[in-house]
BAVEXKOL-258221 format. One record per residue (C-alpha): x, y, z; residue in three letters. Coordinates in steps of 0.001 Angstrom, whole numbers, plus 500000, padded with zeros to 6 digits. Layout:
N
XYZALA;...
# end
This chain:
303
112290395350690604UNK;110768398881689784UNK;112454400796692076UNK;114041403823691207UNK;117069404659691905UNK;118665407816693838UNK;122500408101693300UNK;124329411294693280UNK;126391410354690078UNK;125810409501686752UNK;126870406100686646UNK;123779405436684460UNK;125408407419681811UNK;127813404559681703UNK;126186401304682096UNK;122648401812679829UNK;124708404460677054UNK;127939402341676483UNK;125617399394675803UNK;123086401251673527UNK;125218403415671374UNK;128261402322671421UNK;127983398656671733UNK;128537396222674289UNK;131912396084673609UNK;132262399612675699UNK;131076398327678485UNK;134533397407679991UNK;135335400886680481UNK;132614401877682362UNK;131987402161686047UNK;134364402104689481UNK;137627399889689042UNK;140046398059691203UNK;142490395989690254UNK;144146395447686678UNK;143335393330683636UNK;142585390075685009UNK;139801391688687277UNK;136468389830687805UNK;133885392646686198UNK;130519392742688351UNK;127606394220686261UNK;123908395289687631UNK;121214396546686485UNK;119746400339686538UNK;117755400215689274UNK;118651400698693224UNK;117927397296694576UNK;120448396196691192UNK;123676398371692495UNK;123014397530696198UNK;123509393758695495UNK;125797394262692992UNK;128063396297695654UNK;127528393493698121UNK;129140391409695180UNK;131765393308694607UNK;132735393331698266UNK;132571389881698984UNK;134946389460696131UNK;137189391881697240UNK;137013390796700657UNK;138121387238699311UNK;141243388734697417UNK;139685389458694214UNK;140581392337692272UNK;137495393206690764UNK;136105396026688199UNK;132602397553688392UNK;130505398062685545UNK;126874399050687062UNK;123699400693685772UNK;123079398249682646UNK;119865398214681068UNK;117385394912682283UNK;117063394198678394UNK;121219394280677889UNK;122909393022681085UNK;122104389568679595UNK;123847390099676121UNK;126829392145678108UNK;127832389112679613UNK;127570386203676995UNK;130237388770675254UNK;132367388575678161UNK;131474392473678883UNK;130913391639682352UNK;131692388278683980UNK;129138388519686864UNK;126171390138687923UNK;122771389634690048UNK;119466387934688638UNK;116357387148689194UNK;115165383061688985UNK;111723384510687573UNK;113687386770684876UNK;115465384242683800UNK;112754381943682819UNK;110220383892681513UNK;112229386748679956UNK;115615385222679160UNK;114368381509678492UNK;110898382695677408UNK;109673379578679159UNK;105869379392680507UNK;105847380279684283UNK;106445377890686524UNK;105947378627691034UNK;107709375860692175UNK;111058377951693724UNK;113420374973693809UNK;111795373873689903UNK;112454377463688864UNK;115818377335689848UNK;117032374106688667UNK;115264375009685344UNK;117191377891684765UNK;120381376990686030UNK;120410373879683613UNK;119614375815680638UNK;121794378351681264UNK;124584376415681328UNK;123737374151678310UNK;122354377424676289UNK;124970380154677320UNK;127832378297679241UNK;126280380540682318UNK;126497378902685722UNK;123947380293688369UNK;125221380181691972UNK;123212379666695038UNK;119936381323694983UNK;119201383733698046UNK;115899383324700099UNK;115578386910699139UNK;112568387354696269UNK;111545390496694679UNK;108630389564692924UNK;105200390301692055UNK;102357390983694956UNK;099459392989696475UNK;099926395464699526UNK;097021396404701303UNK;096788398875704463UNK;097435397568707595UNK;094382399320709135UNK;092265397442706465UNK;093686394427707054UNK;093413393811710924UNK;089867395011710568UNK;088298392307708365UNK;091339389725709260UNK;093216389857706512UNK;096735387860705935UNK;096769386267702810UNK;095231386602698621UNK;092598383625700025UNK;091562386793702648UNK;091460389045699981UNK;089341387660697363UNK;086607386786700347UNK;086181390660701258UNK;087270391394698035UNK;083794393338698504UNK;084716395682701344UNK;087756396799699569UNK;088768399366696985UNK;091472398257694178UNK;094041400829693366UNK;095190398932689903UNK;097819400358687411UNK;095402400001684129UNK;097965396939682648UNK;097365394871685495UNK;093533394314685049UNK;094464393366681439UNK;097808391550681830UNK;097877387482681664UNK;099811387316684979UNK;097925390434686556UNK;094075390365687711UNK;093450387403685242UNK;095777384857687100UNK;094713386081690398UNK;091059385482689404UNK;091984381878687599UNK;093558380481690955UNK;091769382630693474UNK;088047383359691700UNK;086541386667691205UNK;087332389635693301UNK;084469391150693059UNK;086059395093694610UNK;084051397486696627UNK;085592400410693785UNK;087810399973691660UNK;090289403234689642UNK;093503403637688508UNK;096502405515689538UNK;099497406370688211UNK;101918403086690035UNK;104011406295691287UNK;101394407243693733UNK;099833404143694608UNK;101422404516698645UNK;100243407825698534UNK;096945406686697629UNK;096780403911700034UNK;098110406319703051UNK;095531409194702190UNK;092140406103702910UNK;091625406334698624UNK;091916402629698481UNK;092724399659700483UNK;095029396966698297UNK;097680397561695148UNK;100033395445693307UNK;103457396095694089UNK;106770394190694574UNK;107767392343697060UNK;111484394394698291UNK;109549398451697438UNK;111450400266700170UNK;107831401432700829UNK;106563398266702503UNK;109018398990705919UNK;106220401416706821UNK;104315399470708945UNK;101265401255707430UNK;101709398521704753UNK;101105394671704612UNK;102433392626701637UNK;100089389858701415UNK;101066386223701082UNK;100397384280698208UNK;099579380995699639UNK;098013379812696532UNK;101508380545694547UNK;099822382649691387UNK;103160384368690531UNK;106768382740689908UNK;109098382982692197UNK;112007385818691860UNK;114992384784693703UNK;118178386144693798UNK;121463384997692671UNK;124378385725691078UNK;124885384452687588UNK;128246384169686502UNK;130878383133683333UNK;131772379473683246UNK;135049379952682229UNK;135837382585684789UNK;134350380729687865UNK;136673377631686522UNK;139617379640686503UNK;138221381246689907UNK;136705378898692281UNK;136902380982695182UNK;134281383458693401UNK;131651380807694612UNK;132075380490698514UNK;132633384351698607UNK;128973385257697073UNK;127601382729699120UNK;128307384227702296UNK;125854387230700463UNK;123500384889699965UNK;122774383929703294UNK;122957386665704571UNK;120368387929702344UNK;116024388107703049UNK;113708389436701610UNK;112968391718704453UNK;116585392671704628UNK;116690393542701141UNK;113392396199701258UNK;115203397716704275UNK;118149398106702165UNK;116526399481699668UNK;114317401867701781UNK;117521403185703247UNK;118577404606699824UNK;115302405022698037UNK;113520407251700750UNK;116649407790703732UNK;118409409108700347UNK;121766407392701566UNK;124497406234699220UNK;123972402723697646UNK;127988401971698562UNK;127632403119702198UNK;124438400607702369UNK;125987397810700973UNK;129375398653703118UNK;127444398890706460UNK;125257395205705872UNK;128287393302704411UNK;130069395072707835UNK;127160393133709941UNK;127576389591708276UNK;130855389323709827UNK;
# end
């Protein structure tokens, strides 16, 4: 969910400035538009794997007979206040955002709990109905190098913390510190007790890994980084971090008076994986391709 994004326009101009200084009220104005009045207005947030689902979205919609308005490139901290004011009627979340940042509930790992936790308080709290939730997650993890991995065995966090020993830790300073970070790891896992241990700027932390300057990082779990095979995202079979699926979130009233809006993001949904989701996002984050051509060409091979 840190990912930066690499359009060639200034759409971010729109989404995150409208909001801030002009009020959420702006908002409507903003982005790509098709259709009139009684459009259905997609949101996303400002960051590359954001606009990529939100395209796919927008498609489907379109695809379905939708008319539908684009408002993309909202800020993570106003994309839920632009649509409880009806700024924007859909847009893309994460099950893990909701409940910890939106609902400012404690953690909770369970996927299906997650869900069903947020999508009832959503709708009794904001009249907010969340759709199907995509096996796709973009969540919290560590990446280690492949090379280090194969040679002492390594597949999952259990692996890790045993050779925690023969490994160096690239951490981002926050993470040692932070109460989901190394202190949660170390609660469920026990000590990891690292070979070295530094910190790097989270920018570099590939680079470090690819130049031999440490073996494991935190990272997220879609980085357009981790389709280099030189790099193994670990599995947490132990469940330390919530889960972070995808799904859209959307307006009661609008879905009433729009039932189709359901079945059409669905299709989007199932399409979706994790997997499919990091190559998506490597193809605009380091193939430096347009977001709209990505989203056109994978919505192209769900048919």
């Amino acid at each position: 969910m840190n990912t930066t994004i690499t359009r060639r326009s200034a759409l971010a101009l729109c989404g995150t400035a409208a909001l801030s200084f002009l009020g959420a009220s702006s908002l409507s104005g903003c982005g790509n538009s098709k259709g009139s009045e009684n459009a259905i207005t997609v949101g996303s947030k400002a960051f590359t794997e954001g606009v990529i689902l939100s395209e796919l979205y927008a498609l489907a919609l379109e695809d379905a007979g939708f008319s539908v308005k684009r408002s993309f490139e909202i800020s993570g901290s106003l994309i839920h206040t632009a649509i409880e004011n009806g700024d924007i009627d859909l847009y893309p979340e994460y099950t893990g955002t909701g409940l910890i940042s939106v609902l400012k509930m404690d953690p909770l790992t369970d996927p299906e709990e997650v869900y069903e936790t947020v999508k009832s308080a959503y709708a009794d709290q904001f009249d907010l109905v969340w759709l199907n939730k995509s096996e796709a997650a973009d969540g919290q993890g560590l990446v280690i190098r492949t090379e280090s991995a194969k040679k002492y065995g390594i597949k999952t966090i259990s692996d890790l913390q045993a050779h925690a020993e023969d490994l160096r830790f690239a951490s981002q300073g926050q993470f040692d510190e932070r109460s989901d970070g190394l202190p949660a790891l170390e609660a469920t896992y026990g000590p990891f007790d690292w070979k070295a241990s530094a910190i790097y700027d989270e920018g570099l932390k590939y680079e470090v890994l690819r130049n031999d300057e440490a073996d494991v990082t935190p990272a997220y779990t879609t980085e357009a980084q981790l389709t280099d095979p030189a790099f193994t995202m670990l599995e947490d079979d132990k469940h330390v971090w919530p889960p972070y699926n995808v799904a859209p979130v959307v307006r009661a009233e609008v879905l009433e008076a729009n039932p189709g809006i359901a079945e059409a993001l669905d299709r989007v949904n199932a399409a979706l994986t994790t997997e499919e989701l990091t190559r998506l996002n490597a193809r605009v984050d380091i193939d430096k391709e347009d977001y709209e051509d990505v989203a056109k060409d994978f919505y192209a091979s769900m048919s």
